[in-house]
C-alpha positions as CSV (number, residue, x, y, z in Angstrom):
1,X,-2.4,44.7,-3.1
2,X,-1.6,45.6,0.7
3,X,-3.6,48.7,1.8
4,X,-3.1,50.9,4.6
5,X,-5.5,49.6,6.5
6,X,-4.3,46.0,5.6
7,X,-1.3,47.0,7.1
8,X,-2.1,48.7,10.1
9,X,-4.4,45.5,10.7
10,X,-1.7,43.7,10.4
11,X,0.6,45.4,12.7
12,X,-2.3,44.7,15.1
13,X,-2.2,41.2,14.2
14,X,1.0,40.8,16.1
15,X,0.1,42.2,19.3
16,X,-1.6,39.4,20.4
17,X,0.5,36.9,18.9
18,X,1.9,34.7,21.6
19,X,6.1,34.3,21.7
20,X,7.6,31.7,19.9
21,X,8.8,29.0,22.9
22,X,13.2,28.9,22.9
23,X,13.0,25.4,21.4
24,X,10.4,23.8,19.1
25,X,10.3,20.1,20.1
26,X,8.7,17.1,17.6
27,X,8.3,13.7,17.4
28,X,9.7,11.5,14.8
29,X,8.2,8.4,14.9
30,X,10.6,6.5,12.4
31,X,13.1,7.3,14.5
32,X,11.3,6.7,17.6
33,X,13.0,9.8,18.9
34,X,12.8,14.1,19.8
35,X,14.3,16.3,17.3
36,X,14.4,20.2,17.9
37,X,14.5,23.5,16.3
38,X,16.8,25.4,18.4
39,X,16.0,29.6,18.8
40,X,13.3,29.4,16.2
41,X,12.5,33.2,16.4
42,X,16.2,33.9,15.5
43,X,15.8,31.8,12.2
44,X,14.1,32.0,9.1
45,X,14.6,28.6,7.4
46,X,14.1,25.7,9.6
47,X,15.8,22.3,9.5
48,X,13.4,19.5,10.6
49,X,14.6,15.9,10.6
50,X,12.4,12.7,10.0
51,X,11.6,10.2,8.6
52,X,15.3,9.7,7.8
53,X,15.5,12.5,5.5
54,X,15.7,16.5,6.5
55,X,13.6,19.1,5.0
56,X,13.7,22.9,5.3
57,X,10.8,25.4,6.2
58,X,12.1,28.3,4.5
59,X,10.0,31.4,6.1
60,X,12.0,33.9,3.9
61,X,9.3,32.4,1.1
62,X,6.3,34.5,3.2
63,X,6.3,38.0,3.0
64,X,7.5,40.0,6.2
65,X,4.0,40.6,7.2
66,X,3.1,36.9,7.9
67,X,5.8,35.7,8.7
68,X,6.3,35.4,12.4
69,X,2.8,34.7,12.2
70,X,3.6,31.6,10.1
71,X,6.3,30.5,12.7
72,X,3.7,30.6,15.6
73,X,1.6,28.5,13.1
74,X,4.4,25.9,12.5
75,X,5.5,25.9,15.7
76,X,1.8,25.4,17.1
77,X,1.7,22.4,14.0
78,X,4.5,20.4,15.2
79,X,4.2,20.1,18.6
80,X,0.7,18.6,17.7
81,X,1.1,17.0,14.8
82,X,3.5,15.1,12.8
83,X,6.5,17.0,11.4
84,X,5.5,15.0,7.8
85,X,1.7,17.1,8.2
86,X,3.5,19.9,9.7
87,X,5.7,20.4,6.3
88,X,2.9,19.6,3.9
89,X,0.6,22.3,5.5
90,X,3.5,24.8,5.4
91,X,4.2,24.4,1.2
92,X,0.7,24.9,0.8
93,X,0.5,28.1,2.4
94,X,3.6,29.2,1.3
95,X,2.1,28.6,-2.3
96,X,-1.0,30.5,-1.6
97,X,-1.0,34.3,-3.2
98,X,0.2,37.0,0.1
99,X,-3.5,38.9,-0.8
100,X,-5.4,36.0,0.6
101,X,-4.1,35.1,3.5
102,X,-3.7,38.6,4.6
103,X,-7.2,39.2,3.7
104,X,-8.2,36.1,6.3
105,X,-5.9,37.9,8.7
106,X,-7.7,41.5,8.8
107,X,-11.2,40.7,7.6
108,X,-14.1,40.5,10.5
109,X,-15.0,36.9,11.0
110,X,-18.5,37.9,10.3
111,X,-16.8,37.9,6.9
112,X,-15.1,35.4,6.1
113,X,-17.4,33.8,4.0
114,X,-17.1,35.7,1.3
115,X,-13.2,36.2,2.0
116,X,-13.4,31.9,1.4
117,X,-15.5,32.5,-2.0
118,X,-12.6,34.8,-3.3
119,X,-10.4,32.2,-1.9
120,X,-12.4,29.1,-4.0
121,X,-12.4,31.3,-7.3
122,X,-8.0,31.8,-6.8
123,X,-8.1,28.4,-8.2
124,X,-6.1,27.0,-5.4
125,X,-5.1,23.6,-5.6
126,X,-7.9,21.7,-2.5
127,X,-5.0,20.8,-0.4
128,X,-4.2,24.4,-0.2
129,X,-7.5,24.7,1.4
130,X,-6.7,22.6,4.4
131,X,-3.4,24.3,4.8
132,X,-5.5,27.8,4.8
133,X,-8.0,26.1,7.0
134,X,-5.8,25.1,9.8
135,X,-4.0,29.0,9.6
136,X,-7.5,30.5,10.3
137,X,-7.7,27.6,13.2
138,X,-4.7,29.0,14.9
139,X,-6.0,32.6,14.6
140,X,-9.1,32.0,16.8
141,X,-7.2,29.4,19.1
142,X,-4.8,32.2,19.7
143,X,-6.7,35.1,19.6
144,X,-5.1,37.2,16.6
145,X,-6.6,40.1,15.4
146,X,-10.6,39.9,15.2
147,X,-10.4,35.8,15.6
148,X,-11.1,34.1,18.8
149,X,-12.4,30.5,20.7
150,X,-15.7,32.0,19.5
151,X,-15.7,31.2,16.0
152,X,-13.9,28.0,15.8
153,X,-17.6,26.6,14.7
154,X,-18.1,28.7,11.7
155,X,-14.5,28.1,10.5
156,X,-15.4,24.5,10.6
157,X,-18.2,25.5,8.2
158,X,-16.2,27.2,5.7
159,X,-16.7,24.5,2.6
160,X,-13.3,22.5,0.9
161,X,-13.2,21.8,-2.6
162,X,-15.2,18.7,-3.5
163,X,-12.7,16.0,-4.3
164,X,-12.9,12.4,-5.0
165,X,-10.0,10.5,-3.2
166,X,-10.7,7.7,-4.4
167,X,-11.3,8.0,-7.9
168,X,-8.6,5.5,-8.9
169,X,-10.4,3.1,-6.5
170,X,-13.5,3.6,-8.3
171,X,-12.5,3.2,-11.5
172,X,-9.8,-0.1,-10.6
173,X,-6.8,1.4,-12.1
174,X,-4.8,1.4,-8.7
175,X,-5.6,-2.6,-8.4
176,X,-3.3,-5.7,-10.1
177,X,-4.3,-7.5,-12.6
178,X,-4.3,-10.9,-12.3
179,X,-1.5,-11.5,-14.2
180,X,0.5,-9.1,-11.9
181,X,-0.5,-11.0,-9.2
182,X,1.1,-14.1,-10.5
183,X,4.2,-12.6,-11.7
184,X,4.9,-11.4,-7.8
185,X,3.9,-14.7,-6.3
186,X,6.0,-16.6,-8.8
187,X,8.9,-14.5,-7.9
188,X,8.2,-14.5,-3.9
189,X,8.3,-18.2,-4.7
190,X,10.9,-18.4,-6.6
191,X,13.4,-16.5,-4.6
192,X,12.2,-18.4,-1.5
193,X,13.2,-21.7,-3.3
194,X,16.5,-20.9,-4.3
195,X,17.0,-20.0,-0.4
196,X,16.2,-23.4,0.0
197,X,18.2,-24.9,-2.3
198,X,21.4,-22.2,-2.4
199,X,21.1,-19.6,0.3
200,X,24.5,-18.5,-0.5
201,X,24.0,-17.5,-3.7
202,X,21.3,-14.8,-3.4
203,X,22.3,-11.2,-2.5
204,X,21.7,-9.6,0.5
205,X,19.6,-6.9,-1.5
206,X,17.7,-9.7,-3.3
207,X,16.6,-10.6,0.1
208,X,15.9,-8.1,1.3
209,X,14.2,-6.4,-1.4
210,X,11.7,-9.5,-2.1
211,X,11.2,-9.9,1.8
212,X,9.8,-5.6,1.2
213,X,7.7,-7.0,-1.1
214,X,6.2,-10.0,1.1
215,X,5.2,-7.3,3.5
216,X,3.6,-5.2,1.0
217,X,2.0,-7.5,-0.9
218,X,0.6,-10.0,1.4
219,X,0.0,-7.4,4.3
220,X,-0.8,-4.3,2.3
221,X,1.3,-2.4,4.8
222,X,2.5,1.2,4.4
223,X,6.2,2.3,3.1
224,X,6.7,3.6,6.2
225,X,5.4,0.7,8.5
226,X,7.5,-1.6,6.5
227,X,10.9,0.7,6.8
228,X,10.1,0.9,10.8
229,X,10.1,-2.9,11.4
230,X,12.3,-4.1,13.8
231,X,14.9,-6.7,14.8
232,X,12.9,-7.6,18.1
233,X,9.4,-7.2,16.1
234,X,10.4,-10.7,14.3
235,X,9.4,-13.7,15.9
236,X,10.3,-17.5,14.9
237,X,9.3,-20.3,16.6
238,X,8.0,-24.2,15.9
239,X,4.7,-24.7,16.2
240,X,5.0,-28.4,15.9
241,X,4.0,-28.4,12.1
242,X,6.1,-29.8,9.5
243,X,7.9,-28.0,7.4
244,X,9.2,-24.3,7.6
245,X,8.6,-22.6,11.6
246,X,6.5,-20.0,11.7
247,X,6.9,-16.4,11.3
248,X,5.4,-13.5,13.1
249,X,6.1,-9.9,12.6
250,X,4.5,-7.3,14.4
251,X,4.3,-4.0,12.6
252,X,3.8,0.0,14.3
253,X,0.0,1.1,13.2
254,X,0.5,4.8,11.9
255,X,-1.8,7.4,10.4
256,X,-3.9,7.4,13.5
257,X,-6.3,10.6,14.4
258,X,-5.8,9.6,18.5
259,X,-2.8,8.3,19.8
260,X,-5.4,6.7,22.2
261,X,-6.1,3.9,19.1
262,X,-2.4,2.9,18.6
263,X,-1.9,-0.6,18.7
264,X,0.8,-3.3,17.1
265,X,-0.4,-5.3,14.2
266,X,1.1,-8.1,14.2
267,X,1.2,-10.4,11.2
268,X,1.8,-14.1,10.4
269,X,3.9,-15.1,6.7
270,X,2.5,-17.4,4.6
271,X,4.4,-20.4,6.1
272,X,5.7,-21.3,2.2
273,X,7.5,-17.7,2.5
274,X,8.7,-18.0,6.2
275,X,12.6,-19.1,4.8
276,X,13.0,-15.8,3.5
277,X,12.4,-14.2,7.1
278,X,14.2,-17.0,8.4
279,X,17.2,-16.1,6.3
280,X,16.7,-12.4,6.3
281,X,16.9,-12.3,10.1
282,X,20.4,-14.7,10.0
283,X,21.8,-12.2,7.9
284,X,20.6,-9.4,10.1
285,X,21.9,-10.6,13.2
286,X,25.3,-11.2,11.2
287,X,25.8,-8.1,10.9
288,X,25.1,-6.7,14.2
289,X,21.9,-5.7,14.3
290,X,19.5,-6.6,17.5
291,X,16.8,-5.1,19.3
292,X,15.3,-1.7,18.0
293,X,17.2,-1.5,14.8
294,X,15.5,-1.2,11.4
295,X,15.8,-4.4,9.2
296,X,15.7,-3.2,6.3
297,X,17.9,-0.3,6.7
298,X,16.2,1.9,4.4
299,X,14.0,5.1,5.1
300,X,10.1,5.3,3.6
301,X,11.1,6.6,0.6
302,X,13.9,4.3,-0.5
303,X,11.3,1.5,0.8
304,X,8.9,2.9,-2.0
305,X,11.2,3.0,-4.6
306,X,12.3,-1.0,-4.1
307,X,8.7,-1.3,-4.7
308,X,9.0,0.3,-7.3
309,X,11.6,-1.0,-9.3
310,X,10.9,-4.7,-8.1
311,X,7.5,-4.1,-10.0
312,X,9.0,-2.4,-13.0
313,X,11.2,-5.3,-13.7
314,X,8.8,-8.4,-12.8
315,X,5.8,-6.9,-14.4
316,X,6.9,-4.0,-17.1
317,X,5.6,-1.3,-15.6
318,X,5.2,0.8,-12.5
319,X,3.2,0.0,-9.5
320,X,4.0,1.7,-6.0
321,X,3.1,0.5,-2.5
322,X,0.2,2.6,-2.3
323,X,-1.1,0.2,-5.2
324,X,0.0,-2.9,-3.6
325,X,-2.4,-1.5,-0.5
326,X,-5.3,-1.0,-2.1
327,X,-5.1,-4.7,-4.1
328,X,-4.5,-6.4,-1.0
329,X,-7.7,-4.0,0.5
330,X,-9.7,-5.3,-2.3
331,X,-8.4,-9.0,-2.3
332,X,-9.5,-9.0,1.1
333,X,-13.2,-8.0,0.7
334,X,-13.7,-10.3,-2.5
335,X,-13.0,-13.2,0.2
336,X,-16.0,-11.9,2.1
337,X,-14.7,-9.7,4.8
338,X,-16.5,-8.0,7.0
339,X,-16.2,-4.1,7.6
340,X,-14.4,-4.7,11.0
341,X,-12.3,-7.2,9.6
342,X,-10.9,-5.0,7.1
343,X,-10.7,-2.0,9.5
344,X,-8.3,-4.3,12.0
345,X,-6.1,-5.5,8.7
346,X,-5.7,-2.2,7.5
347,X,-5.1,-0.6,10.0
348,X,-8.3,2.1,9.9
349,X,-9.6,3.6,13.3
350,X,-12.6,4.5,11.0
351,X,-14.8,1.6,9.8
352,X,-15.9,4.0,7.0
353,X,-12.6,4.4,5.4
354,X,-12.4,1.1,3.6
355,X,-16.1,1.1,3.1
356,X,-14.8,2.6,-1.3
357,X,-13.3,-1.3,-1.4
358,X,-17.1,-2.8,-0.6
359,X,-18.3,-0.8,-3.0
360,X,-16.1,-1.5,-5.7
361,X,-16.3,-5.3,-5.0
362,X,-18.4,-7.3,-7.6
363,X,-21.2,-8.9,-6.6
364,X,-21.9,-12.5,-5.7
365,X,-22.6,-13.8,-8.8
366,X,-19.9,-11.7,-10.5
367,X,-17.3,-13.4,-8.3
368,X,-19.1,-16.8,-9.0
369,X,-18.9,-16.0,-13.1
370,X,-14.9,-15.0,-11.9
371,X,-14.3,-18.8,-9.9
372,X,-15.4,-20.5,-12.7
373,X,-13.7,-18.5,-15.8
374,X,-16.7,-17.7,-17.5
375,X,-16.8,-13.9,-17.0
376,X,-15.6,-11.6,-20.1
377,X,-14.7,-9.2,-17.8
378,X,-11.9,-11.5,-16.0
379,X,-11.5,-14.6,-19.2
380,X,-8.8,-12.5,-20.8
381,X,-7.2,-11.0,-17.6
382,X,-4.1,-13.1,-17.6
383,X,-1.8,-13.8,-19.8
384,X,-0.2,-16.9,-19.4
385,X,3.6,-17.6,-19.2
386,X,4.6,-21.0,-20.5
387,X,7.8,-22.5,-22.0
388,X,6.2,-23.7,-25.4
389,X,4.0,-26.0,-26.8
390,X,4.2,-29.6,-27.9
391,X,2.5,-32.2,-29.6
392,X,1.0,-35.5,-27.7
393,X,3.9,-37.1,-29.6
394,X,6.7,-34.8,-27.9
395,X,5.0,-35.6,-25.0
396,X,5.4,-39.2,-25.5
397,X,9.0,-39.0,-25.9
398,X,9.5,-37.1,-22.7
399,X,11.3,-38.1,-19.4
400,X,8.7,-40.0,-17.0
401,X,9.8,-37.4,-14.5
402,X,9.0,-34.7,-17.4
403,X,5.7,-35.5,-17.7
404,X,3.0,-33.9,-15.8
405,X,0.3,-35.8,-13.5
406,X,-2.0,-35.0,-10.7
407,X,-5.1,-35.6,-9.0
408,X,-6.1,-32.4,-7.2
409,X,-9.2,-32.4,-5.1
410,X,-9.8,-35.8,-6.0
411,X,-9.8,-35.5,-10.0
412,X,-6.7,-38.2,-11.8
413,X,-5.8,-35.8,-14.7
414,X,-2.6,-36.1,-16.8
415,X,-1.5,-35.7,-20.8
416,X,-1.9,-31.4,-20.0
417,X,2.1,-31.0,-20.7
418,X,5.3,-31.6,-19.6
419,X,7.6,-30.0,-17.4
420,X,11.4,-28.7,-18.5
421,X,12.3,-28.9,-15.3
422,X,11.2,-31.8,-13.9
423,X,7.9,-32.4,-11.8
424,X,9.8,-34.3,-9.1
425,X,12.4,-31.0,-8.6
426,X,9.1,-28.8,-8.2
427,X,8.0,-27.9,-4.9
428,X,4.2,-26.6,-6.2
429,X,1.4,-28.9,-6.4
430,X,0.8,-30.6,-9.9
431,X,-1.6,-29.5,-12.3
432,X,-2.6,-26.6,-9.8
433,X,0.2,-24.6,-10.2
434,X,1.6,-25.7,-13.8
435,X,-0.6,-23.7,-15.7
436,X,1.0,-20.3,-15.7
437,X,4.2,-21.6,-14.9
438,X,7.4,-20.6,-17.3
439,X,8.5,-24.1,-17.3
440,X,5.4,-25.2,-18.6
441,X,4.9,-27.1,-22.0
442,X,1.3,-27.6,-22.5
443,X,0.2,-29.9,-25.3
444,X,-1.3,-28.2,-28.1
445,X,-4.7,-29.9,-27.6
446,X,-7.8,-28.3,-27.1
447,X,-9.8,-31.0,-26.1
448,X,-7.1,-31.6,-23.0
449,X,-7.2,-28.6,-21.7
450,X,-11.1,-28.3,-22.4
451,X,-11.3,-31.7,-20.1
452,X,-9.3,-29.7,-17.4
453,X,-11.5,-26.8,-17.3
454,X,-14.6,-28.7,-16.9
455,X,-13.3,-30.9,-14.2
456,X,-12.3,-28.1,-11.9
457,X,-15.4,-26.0,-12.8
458,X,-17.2,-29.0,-11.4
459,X,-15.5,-29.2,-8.4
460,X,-15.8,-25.3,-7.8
461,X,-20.1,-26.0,-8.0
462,X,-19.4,-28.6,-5.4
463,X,-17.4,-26.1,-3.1
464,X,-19.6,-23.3,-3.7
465,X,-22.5,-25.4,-2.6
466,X,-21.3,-27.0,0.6
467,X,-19.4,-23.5,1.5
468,X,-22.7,-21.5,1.0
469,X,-20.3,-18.8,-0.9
470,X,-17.9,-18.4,1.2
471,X,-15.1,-16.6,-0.7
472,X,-12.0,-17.8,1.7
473,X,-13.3,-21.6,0.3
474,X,-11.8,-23.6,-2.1
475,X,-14.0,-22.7,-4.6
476,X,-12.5,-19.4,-5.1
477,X,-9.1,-20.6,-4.5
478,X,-9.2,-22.1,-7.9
479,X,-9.9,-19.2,-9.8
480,X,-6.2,-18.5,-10.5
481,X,-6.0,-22.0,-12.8
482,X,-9.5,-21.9,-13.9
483,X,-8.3,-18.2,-15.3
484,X,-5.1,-19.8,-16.4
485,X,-6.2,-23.2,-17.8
486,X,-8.8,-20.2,-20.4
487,X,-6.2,-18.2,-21.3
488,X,-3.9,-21.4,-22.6
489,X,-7.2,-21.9,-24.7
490,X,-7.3,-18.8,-25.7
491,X,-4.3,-18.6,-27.1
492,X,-4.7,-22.2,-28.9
493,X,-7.8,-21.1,-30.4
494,X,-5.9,-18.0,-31.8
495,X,-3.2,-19.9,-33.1
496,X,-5.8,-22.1,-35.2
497,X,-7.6,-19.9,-36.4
């Protein structure tokens, strides 16, 4: 309850507080553009506009008392900040009780530590405390009531609530699976050979949507980066090679503490995906666009929610972009980056930001157990699609062109399966990419498949020895069949006994 002398402090408060400016001016960065809040003392609810979408700062949701205070605030917040901060920072005060925040307003600063420990037992949620802590910032920056320059230091003292942001990280729930992994490469490939064979008959929003989750998968770039590329930030060119040209695309780096640190990232497509940019940008420039316009046509949030339903339907359940990040993070430092290498592919000013995906990276010999299938913690990790099984006399009686052969890395093996679709028709390597394929018909023999695993767990030891562990080698490369070629065993071994 107001007092008073809360009041009376209060009306002191405004004294010093410095006019509101005619227009508030902010950056929107999606947009690459000024917006503006026109007469901002002469309105109470705010319309800010970014990000593609507009959002309201409704001041009528203070009390009287604060709330030209709060405008100063806001108005102070977005001509620094981003308007995205600026409207998180303004729900969490606006969601903090009135007897609080006027008690920060009119207490002495000498104070305002135990002011903070009446804050910390309000169980406030702990962003609330950031929002609270920037408020009292503005205070001594502007000189309102007791506040001044002075005292900045011990409001940088005053303690947050101890939260673990990356608990999901930690624990590994945020990071694919194996199996989800192959269901989004299968489908990247798959889409990207139908382009091949019948551009014509994929949507635009097929396209489009699997070229959203190129960039998010293989890139592990932001919903927002991704909606902000542009027309001119695609470039295709032949480098001589055969096959597909290559494909850069430079990408906005966001999230950065100094604008100082702001640089492109630009990114080259796995050359076996470079036909869906190639036909994404065609269709693009069909219909007008050029230069600074967005390709995707789409705002953060809609860019998320593709994500999201892409993932619901190719894997069953939901995984967001955020998720996609961190597994590419962690994919990453399993191949044996270093700090700085992670920093530049993620985009991190901070080399201690991605140190969480160093620490929840296995060890050497865990990732050695993982190349050569033998860990429990990764043999039943994926789940293999196939067509069906058949016997070695169905596999007799098959089309030469049906039945599957290889020698990969130097190793003849055939008699694994057949193929319903034909191994001359496929554009993946034999044997390599068969196992966990849906038009795969492995032979229901253990001993084959037994024979395959040994063979390539021999060539992993010769890899591993002659790379001296590096994680980008072959060796680990191989880990996707070794893990598939197990889990066809698996399920054998169930189905006998």
């Amino acid at each position: 309850m107001k007092t008073v002398s809360h009041l009376e402090s209060l009306q002191a408060c405004l004294v010093n507080l410095p006019p509101l400016p005619a227009i508030v001016r902010y950056y929107d960065d999606f947009s690459d553009s000024y917006a503006e809040v026109i007469a901002p003392d002469n309105s109470d609810q705010w319309i800010l506009s970014f990000d593609g979408r507009r959002t309201t700062l409704d001041f009528l949701s203070l009390d009287v008392e604060i709330r030209r205070i709060a405008k100063c605030w806001c108005a102070a917040l977005l001509s620094r900040l981003s308007p995205v901060t600026a409207e998180f920072y303004f729900f969490r005060l606006a969601a903090i009780p009135i007897d609080r925040i006027v008690d920060l307003l009119t207490c002495k600063p000498q104070e305002v530590r135990a002011v903070w420990r009446l804050c910390h037992s309000s169980n406030l949620s702990p962003s609330a405390f950031v929002s609270l802590k920037s408020f009292v910032v503005f205070l001594c920056e502007s000189r309102i009531g007791a506040w001044g320059p002075e005292w900045l230091d011990l409001v940088s003292q005053l303690p947050l609530p101890k939260i673990d942001k990356y608990a999901s990280v930690r624990v590994g729930d945020v990071f694919l699976s194996a199996e989800e992994e192959s269901k989004i490469i299968r489908h990247i490939d798959s889409v990207c050979a139908n382009l091949q064979a019948q551009p014509a008959a994929l949507s635009d929003d097929i396209v489009e949507s699997t070229a959203i989750l190129v960039c998010s998968y293989q890139f592990g770039f932001r919903a927002k980066q991704i909606a902000m590329l542009e027309m001119r930030s695609i470039r295709i060119w032949d480098d001589g090679l055969e096959g597909m040209p290559a494909v850069h695309l430079t990408f906005s780096m966001i999230k950065q503490r100094s604008a100082k640190r702001v640089f492109p990232m630009v990114r080259r497509v796995k050359r076996e995906w470079a036909t869906l940019f190639l036909e994404l940008f065609d269709r693009a420039k069909a219909k007008g666009l050029a230069g600074a316009d967005h390709v995707f046509r789409r705002t953060p949030r809609a860019v998320g929610e593709v994500i999201i339903g892409l993932t619901v339907n190719l894997l069953g359940g939901r995984r967001t972009v955020v998720e996609l990040r961190h597994t590419a993070a962690q994919r990453l430092v399993d191949a044996g980056a270093t700090e700085e290498e992670l920093a530049t592919f993620m985009g991190h000013s901070d080399l201690n930001t991605g140190l969480i995906y160093f620490r929840s990276s296995p060890s050497q010999g865990e990732r050695i157990n993982r190349a050569l299938g033998l860990s429990k913690v990764y043999q039943r990790i994926v789940k293999i699609a196939h067509d069906r099984f058949i016997s070695l006399k169905e596999l007799a009686e098959l089309k030469g062109e049906q039945q599957i052969a290889g020698v990969p890395h130097g190793i003849p093996i055939a008699g694994i399966g057949g193929c319903s679709h034909g191994q001359p028709s496929c554009p993946y390597n034999p044997i390599m990419s068969c196992y966990g394929c849906t038009r795969f018909m492995p032979v229901a023999d253990v001993d084959v498949h037994q024979r395959v695993l040994e063979d390539l767990r021999r060539v992993v030891k010769v890899f591993y020895e002659s790379s001296r562990a590096e994680r980008g080698s072959p060796a680990f490369q191989l880990e996707q069949t070794i893990s598939s070629v197990q889990a066809i065993l698996d399920e054998l071994e169930h189905f006998q006994s």
